[in-house]
Backbone of each chain as ProteinMPNN parsed JSONL, in Angstrom:
{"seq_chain_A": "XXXXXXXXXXXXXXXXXXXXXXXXXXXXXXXXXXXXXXXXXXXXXXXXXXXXXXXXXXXXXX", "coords_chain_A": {"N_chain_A": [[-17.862, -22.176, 27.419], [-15.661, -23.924, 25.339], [-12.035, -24.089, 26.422], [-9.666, -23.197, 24.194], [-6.483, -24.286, 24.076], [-4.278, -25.251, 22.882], [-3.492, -24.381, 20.415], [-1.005, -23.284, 18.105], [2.028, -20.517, 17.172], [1.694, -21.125, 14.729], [-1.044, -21.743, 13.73], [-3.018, -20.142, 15.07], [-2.038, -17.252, 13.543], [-2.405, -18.854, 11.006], [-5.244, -18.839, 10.94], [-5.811, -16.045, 11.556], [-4.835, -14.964, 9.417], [-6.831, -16.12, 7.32], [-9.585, -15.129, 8.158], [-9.11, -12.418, 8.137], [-8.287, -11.929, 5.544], [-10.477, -12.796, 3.746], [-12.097, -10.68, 4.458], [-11.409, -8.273, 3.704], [-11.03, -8.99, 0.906], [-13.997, -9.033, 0.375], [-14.543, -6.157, 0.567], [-13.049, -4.769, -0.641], [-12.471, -5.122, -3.481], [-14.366, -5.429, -6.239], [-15.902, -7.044, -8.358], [-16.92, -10.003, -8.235], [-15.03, -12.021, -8.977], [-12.907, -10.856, -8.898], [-12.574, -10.243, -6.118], [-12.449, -12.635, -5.111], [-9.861, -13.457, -5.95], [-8.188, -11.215, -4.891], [-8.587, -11.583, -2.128], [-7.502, -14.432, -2.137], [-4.651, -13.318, -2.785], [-4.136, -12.262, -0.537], [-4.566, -13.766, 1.608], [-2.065, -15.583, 0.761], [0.064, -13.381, 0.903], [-0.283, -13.039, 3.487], [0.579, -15.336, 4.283], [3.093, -15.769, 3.668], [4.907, -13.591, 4.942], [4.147, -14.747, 6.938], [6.14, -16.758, 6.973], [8.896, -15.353, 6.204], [9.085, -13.198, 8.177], [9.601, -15.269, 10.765], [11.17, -16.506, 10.09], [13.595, -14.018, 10.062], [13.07, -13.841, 12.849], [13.908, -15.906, 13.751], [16.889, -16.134, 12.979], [17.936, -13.983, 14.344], [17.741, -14.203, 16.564], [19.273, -15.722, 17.384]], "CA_chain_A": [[-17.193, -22.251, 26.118], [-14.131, -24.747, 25.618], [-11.047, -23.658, 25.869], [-8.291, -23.307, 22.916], [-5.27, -24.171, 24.452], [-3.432, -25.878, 22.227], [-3.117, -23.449, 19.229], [0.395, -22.678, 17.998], [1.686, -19.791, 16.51], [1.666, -20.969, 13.348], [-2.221, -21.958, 13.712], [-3.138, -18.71, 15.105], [-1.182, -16.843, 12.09], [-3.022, -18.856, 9.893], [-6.568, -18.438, 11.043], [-6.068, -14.957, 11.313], [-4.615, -14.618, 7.924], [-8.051, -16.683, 6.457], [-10.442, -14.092, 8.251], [-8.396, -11.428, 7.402], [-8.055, -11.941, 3.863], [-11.755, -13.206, 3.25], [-12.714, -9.61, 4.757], [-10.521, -7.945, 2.534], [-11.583, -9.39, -0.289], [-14.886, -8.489, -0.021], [-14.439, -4.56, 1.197], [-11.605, -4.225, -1.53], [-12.726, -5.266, -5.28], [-15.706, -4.954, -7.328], [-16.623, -7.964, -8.933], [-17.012, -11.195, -7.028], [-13.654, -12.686, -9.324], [-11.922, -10.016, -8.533], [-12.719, -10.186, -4.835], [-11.799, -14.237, -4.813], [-8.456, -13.494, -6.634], [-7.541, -10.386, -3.796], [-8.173, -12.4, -1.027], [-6.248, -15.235, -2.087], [-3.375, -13.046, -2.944], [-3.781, -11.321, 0.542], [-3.973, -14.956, 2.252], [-0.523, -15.859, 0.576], [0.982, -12.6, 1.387], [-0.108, -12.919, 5.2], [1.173, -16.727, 4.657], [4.626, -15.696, 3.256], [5.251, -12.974, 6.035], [4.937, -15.6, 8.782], [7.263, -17.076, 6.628], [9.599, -14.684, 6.735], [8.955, -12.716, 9.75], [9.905, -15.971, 11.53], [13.022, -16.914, 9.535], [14.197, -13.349, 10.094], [13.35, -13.701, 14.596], [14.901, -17.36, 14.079], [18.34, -16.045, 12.814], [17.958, -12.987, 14.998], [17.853, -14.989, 18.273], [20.439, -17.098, 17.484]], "C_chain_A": [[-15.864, -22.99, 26.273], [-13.244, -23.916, 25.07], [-9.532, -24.116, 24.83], [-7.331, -23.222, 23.609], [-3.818, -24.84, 23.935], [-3.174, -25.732, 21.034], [-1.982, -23.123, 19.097], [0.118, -21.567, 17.493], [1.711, -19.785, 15.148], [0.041, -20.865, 12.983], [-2.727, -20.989, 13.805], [-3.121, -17.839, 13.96], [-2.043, -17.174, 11.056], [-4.8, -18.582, 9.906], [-6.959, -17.193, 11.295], [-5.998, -14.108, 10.193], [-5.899, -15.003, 6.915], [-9.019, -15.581, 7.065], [-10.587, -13.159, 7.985], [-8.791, -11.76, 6.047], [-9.605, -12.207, 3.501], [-12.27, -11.263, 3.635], [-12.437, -8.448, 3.988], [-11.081, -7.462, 1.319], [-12.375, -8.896, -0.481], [-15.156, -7.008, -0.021], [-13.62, -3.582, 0.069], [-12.223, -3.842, -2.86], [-14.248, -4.986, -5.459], [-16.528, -5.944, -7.376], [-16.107, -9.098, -7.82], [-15.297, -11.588, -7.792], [-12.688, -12.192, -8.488], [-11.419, -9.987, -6.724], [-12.21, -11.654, -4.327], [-10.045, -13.941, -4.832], [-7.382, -12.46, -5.259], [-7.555, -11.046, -2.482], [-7.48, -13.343, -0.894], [-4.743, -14.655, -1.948], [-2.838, -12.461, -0.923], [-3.691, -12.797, 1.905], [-2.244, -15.659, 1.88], [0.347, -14.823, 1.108], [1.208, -12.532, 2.836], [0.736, -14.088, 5.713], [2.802, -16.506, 4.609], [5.309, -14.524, 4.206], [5.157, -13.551, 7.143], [5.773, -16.164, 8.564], [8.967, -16.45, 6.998], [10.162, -13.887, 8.102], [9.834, -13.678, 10.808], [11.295, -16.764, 11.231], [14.09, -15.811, 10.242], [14.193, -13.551, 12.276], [14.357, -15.084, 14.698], [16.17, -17.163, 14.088], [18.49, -14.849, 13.612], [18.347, -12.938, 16.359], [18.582, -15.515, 18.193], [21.659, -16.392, 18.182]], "O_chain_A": [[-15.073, -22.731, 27.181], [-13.257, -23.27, 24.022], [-8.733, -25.052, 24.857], [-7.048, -22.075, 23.955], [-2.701, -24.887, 24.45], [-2.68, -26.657, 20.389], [-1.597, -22.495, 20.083], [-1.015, -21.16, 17.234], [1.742, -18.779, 14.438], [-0.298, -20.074, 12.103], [-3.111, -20.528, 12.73], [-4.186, -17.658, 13.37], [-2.487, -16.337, 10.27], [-5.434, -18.175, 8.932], [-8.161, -16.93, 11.327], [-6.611, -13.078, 9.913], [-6.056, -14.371, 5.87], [-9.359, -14.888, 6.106], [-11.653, -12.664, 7.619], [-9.99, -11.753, 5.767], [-9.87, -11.42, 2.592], [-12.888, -10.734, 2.711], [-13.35, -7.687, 3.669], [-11.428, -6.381, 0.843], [-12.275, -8.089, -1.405], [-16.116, -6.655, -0.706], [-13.542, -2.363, -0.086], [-12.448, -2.71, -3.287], [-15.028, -4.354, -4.747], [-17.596, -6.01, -6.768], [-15.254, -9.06, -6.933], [-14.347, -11.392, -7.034], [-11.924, -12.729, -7.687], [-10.303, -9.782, -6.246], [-11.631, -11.781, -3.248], [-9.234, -14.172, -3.936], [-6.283, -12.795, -4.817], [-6.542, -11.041, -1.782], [-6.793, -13.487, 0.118], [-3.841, -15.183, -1.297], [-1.753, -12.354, -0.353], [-2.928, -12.789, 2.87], [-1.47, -16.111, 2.723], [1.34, -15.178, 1.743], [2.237, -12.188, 3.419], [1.348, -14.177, 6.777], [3.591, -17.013, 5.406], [6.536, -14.615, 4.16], [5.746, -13.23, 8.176], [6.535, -16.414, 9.498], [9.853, -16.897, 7.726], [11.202, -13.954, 8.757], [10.63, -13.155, 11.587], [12.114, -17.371, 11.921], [15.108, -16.184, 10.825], [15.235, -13.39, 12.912], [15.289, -15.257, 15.484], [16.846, -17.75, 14.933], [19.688, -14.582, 13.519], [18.957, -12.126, 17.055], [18.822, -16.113, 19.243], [22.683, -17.03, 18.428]]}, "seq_chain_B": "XXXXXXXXXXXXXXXXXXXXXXXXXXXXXXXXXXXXXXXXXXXXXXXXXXXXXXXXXXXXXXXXXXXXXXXXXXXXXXXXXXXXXXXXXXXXXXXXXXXXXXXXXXXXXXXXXXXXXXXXXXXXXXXXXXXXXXXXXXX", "coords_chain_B": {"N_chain_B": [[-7.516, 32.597, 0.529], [-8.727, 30.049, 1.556], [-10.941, 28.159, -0.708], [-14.022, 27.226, 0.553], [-16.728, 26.302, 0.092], [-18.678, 23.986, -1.503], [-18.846, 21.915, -4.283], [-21.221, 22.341, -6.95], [-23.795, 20.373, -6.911], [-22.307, 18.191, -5.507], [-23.461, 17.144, -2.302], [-23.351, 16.18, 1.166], [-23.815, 12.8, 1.477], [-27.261, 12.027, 2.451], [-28.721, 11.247, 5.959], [-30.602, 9.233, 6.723], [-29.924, 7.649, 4.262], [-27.993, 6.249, 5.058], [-27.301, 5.999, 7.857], [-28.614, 3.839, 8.865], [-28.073, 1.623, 8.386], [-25.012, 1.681, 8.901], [-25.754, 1.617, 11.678], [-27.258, -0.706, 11.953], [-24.761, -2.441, 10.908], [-22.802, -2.348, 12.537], [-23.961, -3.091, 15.042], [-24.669, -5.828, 14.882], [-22.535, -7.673, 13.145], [-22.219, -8.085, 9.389], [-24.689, -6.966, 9.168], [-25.517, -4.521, 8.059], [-24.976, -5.268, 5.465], [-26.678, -7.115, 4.926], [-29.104, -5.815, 5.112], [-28.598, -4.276, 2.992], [-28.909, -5.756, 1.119], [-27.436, -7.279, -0.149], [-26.803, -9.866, 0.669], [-25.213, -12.741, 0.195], [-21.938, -11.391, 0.734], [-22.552, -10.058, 3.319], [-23.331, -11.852, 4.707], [-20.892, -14.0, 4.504], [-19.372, -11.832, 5.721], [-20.168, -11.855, 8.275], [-19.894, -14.198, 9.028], [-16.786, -14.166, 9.159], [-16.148, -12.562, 10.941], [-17.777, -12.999, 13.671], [-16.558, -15.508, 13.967], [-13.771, -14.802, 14.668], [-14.015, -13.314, 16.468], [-15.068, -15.145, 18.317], [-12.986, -16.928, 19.006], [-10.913, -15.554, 19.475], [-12.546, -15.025, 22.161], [-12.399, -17.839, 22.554], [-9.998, -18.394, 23.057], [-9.013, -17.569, 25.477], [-8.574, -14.453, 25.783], [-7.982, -11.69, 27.024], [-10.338, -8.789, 27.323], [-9.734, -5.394, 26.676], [-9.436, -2.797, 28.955], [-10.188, 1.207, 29.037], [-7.378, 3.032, 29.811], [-5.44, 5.058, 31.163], [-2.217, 7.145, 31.184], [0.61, 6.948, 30.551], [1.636, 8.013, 27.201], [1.907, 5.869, 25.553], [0.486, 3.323, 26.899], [-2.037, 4.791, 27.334], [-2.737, 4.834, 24.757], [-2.552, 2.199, 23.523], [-4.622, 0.597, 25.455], [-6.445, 2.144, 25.224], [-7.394, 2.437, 22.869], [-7.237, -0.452, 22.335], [-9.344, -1.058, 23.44], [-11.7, 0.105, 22.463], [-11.239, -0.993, 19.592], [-12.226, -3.58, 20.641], [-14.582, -3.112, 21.359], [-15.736, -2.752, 19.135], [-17.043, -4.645, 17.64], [-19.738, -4.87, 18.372], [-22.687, -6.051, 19.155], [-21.822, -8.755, 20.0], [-19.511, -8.42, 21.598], [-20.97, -7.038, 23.421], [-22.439, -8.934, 24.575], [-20.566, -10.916, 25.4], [-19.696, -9.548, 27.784], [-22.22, -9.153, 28.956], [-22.562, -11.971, 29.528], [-21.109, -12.392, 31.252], [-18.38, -12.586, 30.819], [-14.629, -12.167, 32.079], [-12.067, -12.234, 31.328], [-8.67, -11.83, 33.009], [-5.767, -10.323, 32.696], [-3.236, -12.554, 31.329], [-0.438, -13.904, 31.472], [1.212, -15.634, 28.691], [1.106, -16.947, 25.184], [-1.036, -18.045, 23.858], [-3.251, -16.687, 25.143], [-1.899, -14.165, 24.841], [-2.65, -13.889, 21.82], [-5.286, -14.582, 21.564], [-6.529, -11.967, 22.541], [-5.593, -10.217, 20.429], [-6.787, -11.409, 18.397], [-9.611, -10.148, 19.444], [-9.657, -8.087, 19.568], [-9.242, -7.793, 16.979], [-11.122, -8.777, 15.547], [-13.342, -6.595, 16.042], [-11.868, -4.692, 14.043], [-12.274, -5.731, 11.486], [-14.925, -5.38, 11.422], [-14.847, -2.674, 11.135], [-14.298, -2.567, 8.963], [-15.63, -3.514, 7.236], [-18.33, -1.787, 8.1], [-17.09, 0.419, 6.64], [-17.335, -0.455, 3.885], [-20.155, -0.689, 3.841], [-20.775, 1.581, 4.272], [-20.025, 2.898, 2.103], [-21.485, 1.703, -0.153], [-24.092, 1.901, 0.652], [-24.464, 5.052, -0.089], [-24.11, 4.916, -2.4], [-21.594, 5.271, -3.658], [-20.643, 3.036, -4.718], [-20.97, -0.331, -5.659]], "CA_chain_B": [[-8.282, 32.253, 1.371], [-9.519, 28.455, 0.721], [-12.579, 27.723, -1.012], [-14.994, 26.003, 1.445], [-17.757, 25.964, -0.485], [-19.052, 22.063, -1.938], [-19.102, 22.085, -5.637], [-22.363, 22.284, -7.275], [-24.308, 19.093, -7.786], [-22.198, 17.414, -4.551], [-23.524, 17.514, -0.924], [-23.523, 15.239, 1.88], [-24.835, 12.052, 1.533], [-28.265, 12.075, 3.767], [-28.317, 10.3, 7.342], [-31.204, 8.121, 6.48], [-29.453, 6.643, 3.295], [-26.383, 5.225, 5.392], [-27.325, 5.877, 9.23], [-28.948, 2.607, 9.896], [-27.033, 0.265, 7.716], [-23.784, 1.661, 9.634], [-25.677, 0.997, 12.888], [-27.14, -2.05, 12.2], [-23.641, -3.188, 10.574], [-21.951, -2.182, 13.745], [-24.4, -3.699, 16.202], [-24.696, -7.075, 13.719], [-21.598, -7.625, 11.932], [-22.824, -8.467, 8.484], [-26.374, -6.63, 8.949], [-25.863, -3.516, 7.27], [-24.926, -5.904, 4.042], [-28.173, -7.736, 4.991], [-30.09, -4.358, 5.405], [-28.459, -3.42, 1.468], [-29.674, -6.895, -0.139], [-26.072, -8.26, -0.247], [-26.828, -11.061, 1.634], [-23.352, -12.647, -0.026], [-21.034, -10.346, 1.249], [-23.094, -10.106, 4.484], [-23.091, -14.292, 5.418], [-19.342, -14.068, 4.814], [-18.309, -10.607, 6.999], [-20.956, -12.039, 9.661], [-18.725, -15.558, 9.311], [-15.383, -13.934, 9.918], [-16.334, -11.477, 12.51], [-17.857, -13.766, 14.239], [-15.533, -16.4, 14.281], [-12.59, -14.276, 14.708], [-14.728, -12.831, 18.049], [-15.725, -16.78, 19.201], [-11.96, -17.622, 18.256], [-10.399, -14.88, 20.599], [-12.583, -16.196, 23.446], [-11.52, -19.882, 23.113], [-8.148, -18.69, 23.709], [-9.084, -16.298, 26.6], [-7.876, -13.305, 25.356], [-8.554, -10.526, 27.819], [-10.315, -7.595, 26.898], [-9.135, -4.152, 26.969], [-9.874, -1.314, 29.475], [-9.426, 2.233, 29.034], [-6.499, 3.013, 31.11], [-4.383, 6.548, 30.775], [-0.671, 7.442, 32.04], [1.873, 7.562, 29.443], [0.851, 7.794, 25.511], [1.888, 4.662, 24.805], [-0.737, 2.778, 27.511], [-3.416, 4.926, 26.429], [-3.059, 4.534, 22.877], [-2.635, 0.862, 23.517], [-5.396, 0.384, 26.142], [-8.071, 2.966, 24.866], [-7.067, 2.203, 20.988], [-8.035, -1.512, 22.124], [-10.932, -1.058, 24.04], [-12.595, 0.876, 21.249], [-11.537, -2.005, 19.209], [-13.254, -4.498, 21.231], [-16.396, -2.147, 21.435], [-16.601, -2.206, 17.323], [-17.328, -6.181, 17.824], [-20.853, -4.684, 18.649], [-23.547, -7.415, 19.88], [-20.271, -9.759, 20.492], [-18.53, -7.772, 22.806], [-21.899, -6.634, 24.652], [-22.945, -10.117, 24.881], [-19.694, -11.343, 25.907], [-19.606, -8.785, 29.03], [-22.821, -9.328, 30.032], [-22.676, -12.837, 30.385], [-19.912, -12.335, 32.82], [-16.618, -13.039, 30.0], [-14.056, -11.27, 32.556], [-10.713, -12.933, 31.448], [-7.842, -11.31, 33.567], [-4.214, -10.659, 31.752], [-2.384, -13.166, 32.131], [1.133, -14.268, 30.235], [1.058, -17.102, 27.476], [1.219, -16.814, 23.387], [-2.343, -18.21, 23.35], [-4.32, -15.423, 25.726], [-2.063, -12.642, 23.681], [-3.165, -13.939, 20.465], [-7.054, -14.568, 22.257], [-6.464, -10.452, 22.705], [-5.711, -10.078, 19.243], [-8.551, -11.638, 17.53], [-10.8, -9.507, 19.374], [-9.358, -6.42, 18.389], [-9.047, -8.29, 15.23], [-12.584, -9.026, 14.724], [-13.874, -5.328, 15.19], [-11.75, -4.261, 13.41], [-12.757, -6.216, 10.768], [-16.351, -5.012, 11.218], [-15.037, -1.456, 10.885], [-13.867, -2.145, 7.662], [-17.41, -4.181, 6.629], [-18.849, -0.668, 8.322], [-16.918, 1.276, 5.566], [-17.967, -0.84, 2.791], [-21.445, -0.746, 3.714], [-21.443, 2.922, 4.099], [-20.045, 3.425, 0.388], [-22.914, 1.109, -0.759], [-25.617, 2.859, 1.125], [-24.635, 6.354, -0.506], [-23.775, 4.883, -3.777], [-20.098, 5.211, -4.487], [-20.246, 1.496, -4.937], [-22.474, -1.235, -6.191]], "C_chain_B": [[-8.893, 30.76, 0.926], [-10.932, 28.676, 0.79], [-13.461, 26.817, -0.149], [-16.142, 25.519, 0.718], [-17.659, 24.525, -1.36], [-18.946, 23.016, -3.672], [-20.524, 21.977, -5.701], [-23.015, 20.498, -7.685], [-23.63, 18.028, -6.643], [-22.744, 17.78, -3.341], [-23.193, 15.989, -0.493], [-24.492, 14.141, 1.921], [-26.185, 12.158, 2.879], [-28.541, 10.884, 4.446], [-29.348, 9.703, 7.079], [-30.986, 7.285, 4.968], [-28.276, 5.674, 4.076], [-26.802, 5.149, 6.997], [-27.636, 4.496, 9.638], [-28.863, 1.742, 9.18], [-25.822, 0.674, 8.545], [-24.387, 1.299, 10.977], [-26.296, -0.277, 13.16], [-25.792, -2.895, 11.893], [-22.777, -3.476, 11.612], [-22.47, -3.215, 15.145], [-24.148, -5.096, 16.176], [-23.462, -7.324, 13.114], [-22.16, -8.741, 10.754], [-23.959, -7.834, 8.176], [-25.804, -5.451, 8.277], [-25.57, -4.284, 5.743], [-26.31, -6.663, 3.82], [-29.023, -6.567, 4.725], [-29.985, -4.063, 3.471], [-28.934, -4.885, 0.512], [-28.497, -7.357, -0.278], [-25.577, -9.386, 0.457], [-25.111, -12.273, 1.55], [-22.331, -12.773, 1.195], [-21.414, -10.463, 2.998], [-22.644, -11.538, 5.468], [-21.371, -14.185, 5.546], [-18.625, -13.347, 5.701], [-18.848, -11.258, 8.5], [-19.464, -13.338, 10.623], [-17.35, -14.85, 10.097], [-15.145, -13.212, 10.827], [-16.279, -12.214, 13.588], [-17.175, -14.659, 15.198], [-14.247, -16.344, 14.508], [-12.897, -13.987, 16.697], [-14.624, -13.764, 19.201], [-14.05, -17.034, 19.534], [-10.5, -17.117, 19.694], [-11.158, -15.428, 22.014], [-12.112, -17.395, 23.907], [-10.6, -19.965, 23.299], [-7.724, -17.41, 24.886], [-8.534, -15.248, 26.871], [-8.678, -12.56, 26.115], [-9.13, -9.501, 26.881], [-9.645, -6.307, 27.104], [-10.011, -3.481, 27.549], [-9.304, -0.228, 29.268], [-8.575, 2.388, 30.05], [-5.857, 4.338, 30.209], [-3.256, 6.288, 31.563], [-0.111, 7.465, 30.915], [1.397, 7.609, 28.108], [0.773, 6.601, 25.463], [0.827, 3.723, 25.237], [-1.769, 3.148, 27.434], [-3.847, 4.486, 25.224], [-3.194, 2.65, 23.109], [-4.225, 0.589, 24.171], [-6.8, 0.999, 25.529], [-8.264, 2.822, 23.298], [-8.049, 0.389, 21.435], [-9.247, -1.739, 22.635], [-12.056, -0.431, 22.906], [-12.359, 0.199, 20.147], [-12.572, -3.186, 19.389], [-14.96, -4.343, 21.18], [-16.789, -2.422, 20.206], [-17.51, -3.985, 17.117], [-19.208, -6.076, 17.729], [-21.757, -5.784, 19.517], [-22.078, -8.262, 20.614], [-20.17, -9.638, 21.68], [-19.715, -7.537, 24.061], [-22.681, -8.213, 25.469], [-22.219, -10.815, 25.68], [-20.023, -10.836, 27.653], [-20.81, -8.975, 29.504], [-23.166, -10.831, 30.375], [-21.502, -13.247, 30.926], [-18.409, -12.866, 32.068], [-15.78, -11.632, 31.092], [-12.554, -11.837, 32.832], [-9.534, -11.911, 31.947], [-6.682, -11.215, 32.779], [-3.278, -11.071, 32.113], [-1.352, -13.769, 30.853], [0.77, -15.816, 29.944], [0.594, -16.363, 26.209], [-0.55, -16.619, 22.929], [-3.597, -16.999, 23.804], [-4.163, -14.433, 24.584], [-3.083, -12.617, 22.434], [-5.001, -14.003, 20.728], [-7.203, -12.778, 21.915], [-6.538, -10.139, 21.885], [-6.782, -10.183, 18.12], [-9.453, -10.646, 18.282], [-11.301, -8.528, 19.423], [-9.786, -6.455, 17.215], [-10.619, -7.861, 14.753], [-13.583, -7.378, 14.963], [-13.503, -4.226, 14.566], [-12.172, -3.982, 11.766], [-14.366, -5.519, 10.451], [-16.216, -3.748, 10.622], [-14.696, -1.205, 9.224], [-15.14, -2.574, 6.608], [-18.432, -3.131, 6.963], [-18.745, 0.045, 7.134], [-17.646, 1.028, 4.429], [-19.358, -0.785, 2.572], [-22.01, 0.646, 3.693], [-21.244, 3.315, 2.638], [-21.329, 2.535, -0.451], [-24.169, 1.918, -0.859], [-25.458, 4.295, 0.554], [-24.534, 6.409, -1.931], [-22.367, 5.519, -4.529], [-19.791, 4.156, -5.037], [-21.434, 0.5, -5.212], [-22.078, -2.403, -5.032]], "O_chain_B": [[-9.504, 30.606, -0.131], [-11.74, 29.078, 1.627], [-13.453, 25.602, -0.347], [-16.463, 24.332, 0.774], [-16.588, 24.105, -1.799], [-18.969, 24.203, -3.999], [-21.139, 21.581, -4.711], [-22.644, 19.73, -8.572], [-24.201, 16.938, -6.633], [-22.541, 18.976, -3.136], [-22.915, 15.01, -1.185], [-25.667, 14.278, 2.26], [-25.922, 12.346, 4.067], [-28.621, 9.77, 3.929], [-28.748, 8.684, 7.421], [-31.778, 6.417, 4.601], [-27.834, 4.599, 3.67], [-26.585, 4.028, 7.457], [-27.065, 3.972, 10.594], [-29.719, 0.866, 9.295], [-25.46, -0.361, 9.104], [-23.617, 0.606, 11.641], [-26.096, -0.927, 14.186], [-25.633, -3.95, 12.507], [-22.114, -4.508, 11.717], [-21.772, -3.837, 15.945], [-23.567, -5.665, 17.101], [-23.646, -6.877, 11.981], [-22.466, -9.906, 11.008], [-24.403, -7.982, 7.038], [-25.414, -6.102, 7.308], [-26.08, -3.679, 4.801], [-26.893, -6.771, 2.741], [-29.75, -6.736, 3.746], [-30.949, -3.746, 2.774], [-29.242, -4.849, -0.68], [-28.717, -8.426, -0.849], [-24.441, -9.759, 0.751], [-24.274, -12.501, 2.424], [-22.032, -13.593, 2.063], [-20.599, -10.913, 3.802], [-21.964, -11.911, 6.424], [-20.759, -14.295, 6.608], [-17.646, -13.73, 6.342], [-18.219, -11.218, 9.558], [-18.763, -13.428, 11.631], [-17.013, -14.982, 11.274], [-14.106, -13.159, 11.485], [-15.328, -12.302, 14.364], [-17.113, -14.715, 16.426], [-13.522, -17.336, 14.585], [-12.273, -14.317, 17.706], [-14.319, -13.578, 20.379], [-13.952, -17.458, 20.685], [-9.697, -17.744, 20.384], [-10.556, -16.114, 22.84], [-11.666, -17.853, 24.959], [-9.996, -20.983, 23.637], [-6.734, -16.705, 25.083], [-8.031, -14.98, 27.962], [-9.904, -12.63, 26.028], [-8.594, -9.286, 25.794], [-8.797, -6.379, 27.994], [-11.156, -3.354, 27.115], [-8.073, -0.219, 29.234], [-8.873, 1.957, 31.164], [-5.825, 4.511, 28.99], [-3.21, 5.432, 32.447], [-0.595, 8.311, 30.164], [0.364, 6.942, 28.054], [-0.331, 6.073, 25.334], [0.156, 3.205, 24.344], [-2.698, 2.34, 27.425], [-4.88, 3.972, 24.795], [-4.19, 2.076, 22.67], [-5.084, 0.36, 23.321], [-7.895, 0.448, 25.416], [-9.295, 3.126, 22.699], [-9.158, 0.093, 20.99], [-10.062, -2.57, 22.236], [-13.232, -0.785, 22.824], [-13.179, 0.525, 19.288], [-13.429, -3.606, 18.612], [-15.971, -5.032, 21.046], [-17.992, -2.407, 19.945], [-18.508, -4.177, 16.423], [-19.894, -6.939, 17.18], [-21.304, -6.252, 20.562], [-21.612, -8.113, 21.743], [-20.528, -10.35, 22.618], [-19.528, -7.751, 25.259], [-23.236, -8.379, 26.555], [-22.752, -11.391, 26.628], [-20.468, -11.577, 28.529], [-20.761, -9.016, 30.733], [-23.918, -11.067, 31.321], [-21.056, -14.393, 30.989], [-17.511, -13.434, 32.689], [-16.124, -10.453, 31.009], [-11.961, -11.933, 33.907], [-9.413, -10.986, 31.144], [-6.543, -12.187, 32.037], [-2.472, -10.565, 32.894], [-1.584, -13.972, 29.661], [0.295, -16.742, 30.602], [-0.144, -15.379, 26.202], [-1.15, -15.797, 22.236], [-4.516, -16.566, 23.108], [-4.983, -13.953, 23.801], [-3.94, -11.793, 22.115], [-5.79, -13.419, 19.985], [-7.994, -12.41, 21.046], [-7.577, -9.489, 21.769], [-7.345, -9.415, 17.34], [-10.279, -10.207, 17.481], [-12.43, -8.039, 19.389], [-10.424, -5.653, 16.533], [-11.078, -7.025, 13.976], [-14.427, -7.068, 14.122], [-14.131, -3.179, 14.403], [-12.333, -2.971, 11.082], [-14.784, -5.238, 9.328], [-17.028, -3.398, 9.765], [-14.773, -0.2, 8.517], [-15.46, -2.071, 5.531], [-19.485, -3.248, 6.336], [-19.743, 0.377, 6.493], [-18.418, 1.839, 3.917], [-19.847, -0.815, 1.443], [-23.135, 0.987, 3.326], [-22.096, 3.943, 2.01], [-21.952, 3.047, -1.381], [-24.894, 2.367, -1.747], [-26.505, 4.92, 0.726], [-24.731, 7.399, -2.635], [-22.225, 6.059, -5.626], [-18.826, 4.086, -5.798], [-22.625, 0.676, -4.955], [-22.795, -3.393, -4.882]]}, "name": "protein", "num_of_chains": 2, "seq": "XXXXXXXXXXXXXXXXXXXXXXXXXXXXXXXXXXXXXXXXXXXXXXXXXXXXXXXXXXXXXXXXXXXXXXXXXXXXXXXXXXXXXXXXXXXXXXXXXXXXXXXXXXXXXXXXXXXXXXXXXXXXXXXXXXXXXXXXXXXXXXXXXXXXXXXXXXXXXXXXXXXXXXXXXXXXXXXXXXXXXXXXXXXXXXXXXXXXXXXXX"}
């Protein structure tokens, strides 16, 4: 199997936030809409906490 | 004295409505949604299990062994090993064709480690859903 060695952590972050959230989605809501609409929201929220998260270690380390 | 007694009209769902959709879901990730006709739902949990599982290998994320000594290394060690285990087929497939990545420091292994917690965890939560299906709390 080839190896991934050249994944950041933003890449990472985000391909765990798309598996995540798709799994979510479906486990969570009801109706299929409903289940599109929660996983998106739960992909932005995982997106906007690496956001943050990494603003807050950036000024933390400084 | 607390009431133990069930209400009238509830019992326990019965072990051949949910037993073997939770253990094909577990073995399979996606099959107990296959097993309930939600093929859907199924194709997609299989996808991200999967590829969360494949995803952690390509970045040679060690597995976890049970290990004991202080709380915190159990809970860590035996918490992730019983992660890894929920992976089902994956994980057994992995180990027996000889995946025996060592722990070694870099961003990319940890995060390898992660996904493959990640991904049965993931299953355990595509477990849940498939058990409220199979008893009918849920459509």
């Amino acid at each position: 199997m080839p190896k991934l060695n050249l994944v950041s952590h933003f890449e990472a972050a985000l391909l765990f936030a798309l598996f995540s959230s798709i799994v979510l989605g479906i486990v969570t809501k009801k109706t299929d809409k409903e289940r599109l609409q929660y996983g998106l929201r739960c992909f932005a929220y995982f997106v906007g906490s690496v956001f943050v998260i990494g603003w807050l270690m950036y000024f933390g380390h400084r | 004295m607390a009431n133990t007694s069930t209400p009238a009209g509830t019992s326990a769902p019965a072990f051949r409505a949910w037993l073997p959709v939770v253990a094909l879901g577990w073995l399979i990730p996606g099959g107990g949604h296959f097993l309930l006709h939600r093929r859907g739902r199924g194709a997609l949990i299989s996808l991200s299990v999967v590829m969360m599982f494949v995803l952690g290998l390509m970045m040679r994320g060690p597995m976890f062994q049970p290990q004991t000594g202080d709380l915190l290394t159990t809970i860590i060690y035996t918490g992730g090993f019983i992660g890894d285990l929920c992976s089902g087929i994956l994980y057994f497939l992995a180990v027996w064709l000889g995946y025996a990545q060592p722990d070694v420091a870099g961003h990319v292994h940890d995060y390898g480690a992660k996904f493959l917690v990640a991904a049965g965890l993931l299953n355990v939560l595509a477990l849940t859903d498939a058990y409220e299906i199979a008893v009918g709390k849920k459509d």
